[in-house]
Each structure stands twice: as C-alpha cells, then as structure tokens.
C-alpha positions in Angstrom: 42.6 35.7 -1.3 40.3 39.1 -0.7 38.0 38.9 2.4 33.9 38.6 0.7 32.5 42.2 1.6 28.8 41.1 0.7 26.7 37.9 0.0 27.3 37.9 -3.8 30.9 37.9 -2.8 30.7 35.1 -0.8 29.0 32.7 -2.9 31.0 33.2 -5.4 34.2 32.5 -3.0 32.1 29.6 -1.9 31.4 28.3 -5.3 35.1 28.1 -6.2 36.2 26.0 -3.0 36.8 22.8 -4.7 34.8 20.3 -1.6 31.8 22.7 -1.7 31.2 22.7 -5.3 31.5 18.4 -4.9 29.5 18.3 -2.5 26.7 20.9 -4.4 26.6 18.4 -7.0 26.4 15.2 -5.1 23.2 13.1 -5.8 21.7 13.7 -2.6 22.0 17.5 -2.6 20.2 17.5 -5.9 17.4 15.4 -5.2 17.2 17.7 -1.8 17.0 20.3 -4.1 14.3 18.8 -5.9 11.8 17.6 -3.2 12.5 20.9 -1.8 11.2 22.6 -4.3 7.8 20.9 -5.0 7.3 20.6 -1.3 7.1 24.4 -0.7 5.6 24.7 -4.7 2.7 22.2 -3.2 2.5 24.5 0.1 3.2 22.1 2.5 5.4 21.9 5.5 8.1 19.0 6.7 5.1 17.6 8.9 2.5 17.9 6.5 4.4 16.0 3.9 4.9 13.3 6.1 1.3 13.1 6.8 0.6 12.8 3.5 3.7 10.2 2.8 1.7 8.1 5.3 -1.5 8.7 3.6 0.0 7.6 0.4 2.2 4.8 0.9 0.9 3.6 4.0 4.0 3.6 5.9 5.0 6.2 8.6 7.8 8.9 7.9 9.1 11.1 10.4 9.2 15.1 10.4 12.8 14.4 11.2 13.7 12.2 8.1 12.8 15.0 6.0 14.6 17.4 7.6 17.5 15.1 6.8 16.6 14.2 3.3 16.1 18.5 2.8 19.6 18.7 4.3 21.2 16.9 1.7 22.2 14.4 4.5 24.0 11.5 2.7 22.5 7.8 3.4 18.8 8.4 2.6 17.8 5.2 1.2 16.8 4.6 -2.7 13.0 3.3 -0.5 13.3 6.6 1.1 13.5 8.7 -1.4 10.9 6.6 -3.8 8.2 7.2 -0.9 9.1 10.9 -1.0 8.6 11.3 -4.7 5.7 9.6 -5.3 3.9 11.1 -2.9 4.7 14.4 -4.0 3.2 13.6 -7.4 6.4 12.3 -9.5 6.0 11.2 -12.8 9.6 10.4 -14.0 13.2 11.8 -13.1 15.7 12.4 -15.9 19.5 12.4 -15.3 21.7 14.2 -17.6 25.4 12.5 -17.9 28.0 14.6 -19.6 31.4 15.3 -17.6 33.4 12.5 -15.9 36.4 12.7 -14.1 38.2 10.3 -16.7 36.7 13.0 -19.7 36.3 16.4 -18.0 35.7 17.8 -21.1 32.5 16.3 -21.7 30.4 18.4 -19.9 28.8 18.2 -16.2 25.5 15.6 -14.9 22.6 16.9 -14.0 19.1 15.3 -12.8 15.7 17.1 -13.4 12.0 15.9 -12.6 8.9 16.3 -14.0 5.8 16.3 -11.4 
C-alpha cells in the first residue's frame, strides 16, 4: 500500500483500516461526537461544563470524566452520559438503524440530537 504524502491521504488510508472505521462508529464515539460539539457550540470548556453539570443535576462531575467521555473512552455509564446531556440543554436523541452485520445491505446506524 502507497505511503499517505498529506493529511487528506491519510484519512482516507485511515478510513479504510477495517478496526478504525468500527471503532468511528461505536456508540460512544458518536455520542462523544455529539456532546463535543454543543459543548464548544455553547462556548464552554471541559471545566466549565462540569460546573454547570453540578449546577444542574446537583451531583459533582469531574474535568477528567469529560475528558474521557470527549475521548470516546468506552464504559461511560448510561447516568453519565444522561447528566451530560441534559445539562447541555437536550431535548431528544434519535438513532437511525439501517445496516446489520446479519443484512449488510440495509444500510449503516446513525444517532443525531436535537438541543
């Protein structure tokens, strides 16, 4: 296989190593990718958000377990992540099903929010 001369080159050889593009679409990379987004949309920082998660739900959250939930870090509990989301305003999360590995045919899941 060629050597990636530039970024664009890499992602792509990225994107087609079989593990990477699993682990792209697990469940807690794409809720990562969804907290991570309205966090920076909302302007706050990993610290600030916890702040707020304790304002919120009233129970402490560390700088650190954001960091990890951001990651993608598999293990983030279901509590976790509801803490999270409501206090970043979520009003319902919608997940997509097409593509399973008995039917690959059927298309690929996806899951989207709504803030």
């Amino acid at each position: 296989m060629k050597k990636p001369n530039n970024q664009e080159e890499l992602l792509h050889f990225i994107d087609n190593i079989p593990q990477v593009k699993e682990f792209m679409e697990n469940f807690p990379v794409q809720m990562r990718d969804i907290i991570l987004e309205r966090r920076l949309e909302l302007g706050w920082t990993q610290a600030e958000l916890a702040r707020q998660i304790k304002a919120v739900t009233g129970h402490p959250m560390t700088q650190a377990t954001i960091s990890r939930l951001e990651g993608g870090t598999p293990g983030i509990t279901a509590d976790t992540f509801d803490k999270v989301l409501k206090t970043l305003g979520m009003k319902k999360i919608q997940i997509e099903f097409g593509e399973t590995p008995l039917a690959p045919d059927q298309g690929k899941a996806s899951i989207s929010s709504s803030y």
